[in-house]
N, C-alpha and C positions, 0 to 999 in steps of 0.2 A: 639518522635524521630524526628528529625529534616529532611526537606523533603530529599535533598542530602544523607543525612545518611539510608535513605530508602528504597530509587533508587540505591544504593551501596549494601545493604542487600537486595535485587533482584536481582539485579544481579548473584552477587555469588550463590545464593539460585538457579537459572535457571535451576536446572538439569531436563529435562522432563523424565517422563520413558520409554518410545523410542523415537530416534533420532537417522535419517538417511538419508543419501543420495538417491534420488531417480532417476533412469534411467528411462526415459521413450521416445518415438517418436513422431515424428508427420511429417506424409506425407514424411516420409524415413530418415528425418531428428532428432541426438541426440539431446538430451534435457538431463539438470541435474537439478532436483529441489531437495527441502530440506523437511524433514516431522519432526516432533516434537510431539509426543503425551503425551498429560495429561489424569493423572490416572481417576479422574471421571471429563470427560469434558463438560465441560458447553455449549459447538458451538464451531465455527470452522473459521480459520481467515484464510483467505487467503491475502498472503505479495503478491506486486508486487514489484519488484528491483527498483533503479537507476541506471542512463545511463553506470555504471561501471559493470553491467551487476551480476548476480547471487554470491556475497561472502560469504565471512564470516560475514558480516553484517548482512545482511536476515537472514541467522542461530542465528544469539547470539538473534536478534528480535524473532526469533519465538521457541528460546529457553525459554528467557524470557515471553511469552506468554502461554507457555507449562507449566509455572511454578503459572502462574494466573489460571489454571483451563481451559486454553482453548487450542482443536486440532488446528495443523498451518502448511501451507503447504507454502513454498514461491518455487512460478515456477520460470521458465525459460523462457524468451520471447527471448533470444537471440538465442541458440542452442550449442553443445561442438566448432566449430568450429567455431565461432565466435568471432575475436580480439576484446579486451577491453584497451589494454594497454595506447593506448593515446587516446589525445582527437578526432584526427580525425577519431580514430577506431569508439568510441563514436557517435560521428556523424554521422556518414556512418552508425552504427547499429540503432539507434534512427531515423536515418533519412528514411531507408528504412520499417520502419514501420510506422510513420509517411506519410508515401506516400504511403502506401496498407494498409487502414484500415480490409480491408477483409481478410486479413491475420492477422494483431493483433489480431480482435476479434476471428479468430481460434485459437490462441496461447494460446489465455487466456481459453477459452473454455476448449482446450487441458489438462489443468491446474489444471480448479475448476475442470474437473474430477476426473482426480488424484486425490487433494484434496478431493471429495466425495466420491471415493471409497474407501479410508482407514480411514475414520469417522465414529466412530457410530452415531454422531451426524450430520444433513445435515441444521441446521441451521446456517447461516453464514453470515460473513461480511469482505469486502475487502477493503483492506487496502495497500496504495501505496507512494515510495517515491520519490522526483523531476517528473522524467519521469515516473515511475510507480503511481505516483499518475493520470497523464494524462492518463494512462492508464484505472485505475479502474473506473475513469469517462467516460470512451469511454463503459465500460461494461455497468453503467448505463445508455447510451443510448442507450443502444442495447434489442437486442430483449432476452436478457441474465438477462435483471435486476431482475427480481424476482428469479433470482439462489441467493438471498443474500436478508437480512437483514437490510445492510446498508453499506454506501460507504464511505468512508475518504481517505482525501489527507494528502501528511505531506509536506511543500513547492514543490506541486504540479502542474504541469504546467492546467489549470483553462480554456483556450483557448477553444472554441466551434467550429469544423473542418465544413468549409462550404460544408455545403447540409446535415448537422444536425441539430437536435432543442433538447428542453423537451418539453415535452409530458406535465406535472405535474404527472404523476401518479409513478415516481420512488420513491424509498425506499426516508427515510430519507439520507442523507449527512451532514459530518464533515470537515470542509476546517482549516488547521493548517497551519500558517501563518507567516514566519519573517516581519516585517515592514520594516526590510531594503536590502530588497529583491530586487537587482537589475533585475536578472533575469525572475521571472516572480512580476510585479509592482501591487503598492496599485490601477491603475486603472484597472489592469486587476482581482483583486479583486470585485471594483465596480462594472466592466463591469458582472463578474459568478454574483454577488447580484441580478442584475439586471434583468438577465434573471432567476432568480430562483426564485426571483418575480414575474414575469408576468408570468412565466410556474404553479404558485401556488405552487410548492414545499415546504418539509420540509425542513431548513437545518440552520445548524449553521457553522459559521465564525470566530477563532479566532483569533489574531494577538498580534503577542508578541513585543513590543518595541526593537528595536534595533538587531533586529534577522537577520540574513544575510538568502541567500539561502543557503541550506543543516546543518541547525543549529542544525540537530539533530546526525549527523554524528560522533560519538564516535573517539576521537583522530583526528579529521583535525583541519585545523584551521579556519572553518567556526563556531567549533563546538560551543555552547554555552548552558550552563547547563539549566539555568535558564528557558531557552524558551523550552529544549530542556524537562524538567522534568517534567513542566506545560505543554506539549503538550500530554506526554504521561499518565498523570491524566487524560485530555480530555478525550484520546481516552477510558481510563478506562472504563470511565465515559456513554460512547458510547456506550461499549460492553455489559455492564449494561444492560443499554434499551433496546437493539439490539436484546441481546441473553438471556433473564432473565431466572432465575436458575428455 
């Protein structure tokens, strides 16, 4: 079968055997995240959104994941009452988390709960896209890291927020990669190598030819298959290791 023809018969194939939206708070504030259960689950993934905040995206992601054998919980970092509709909304919600890390890292917290308390499985790996992938890497430096398994980005913002480091002692890390990434660049690439080098960490870096930022995004027109298809075999590939049956 031809790989596109595969990723197509996955798709459609998604149906997990629950799937549901989930209400949950934090500190007085709505939250909606999305839960996807598979029948005998292998581990348990937790999605972080992009900057467009909690869709229907995260859902068909963690439908399709539900449908590989593994529990998927994609939170909510933004909350019900927070605009996504343009880019300044965008901004303004990315940007106020970005400026209180001490509240992201509750969001997420907030999150892998949920996700652990409706798993039977609490082996895990977080998994995040543009901004949600900055995100999952903020958990890896926190005092949160060993809630998981292993960390992946999907053209992930890669940036180390000053008056942080690594440690070396975090999980392994997945870095998935367009090359023609304006937004976050091949040296900001070099620059995470670098320090994942000298921190001794484990971690791999793909990068796909000619891949824009958000190459993986179904229907824009960032999207592109190729990279888009080859990323998500990686991560397969990740979950493998991560969470072995």
């Amino acid at each position: 079968m031809r790989l596109g023809s595969f990723f197509a018969a996955a798709m459609i194939a998604a149906t997990p055997s629950l799937a549901e939206d989930v209400a949950y708070s934090v500190d007085g504030k709505d939250f909606t995240g999305y839960w996807a259960a598979a029948e005998q689950p292998k581990g348990l993934v937790l999605i972080v959104h992009d900057w467009d905040g909690m869709t229907g995206y995260e859902r068909q992601r963690a439908d399709m994941l539900a449908a590989m054998g593994y529990n998927a919980f994609a939170l909510d970092m933004f909350g019900d009452e927070t605009p996504t509709e343009t880019v300044d909304h965008r901004r303004a919600a990315t940007g106020a988390l970005y400026g209180n890390r001490g509240r992201m890292r509750a969001l997420l917290r907030a999150g892998a709960e949920q996700a652990l308390a409706r798993s039977a499985t609490t082996d895990m790996v977080v998994m995040g896209y543009c901004f949600g992938g900055a995100v999952a890497l903020e958990m890896a430096r926190s005092d949160m890291a060993d809630m998981a398994r292993g960390y992946s980005t999907f053209h992930g913002g890669l940036s180390t927020p000053e008056g942080q480091s690594w440690d070396g002692d975090e999980p392994p890390i997945l870095v998935l990669h367009g090359g023609a990434d304006t937004s976050i660049t091949m040296q900001d690439v070099a620059t995470f190598a670098t320090e994942m080098e000298a921190a001794g960490n484990t971690y791999t870096i793909e990068v796909y030819s000619g891949a824009p930022h958000a190459f993986t995004v179904f229907g824009s027109g960032r999207y592109q298959a190729r990279a888009e298809q080859a990323s998500w075999a990686a991560f397969s590939g990740f979950l493998y290791s991560a969470l072995p049956e």
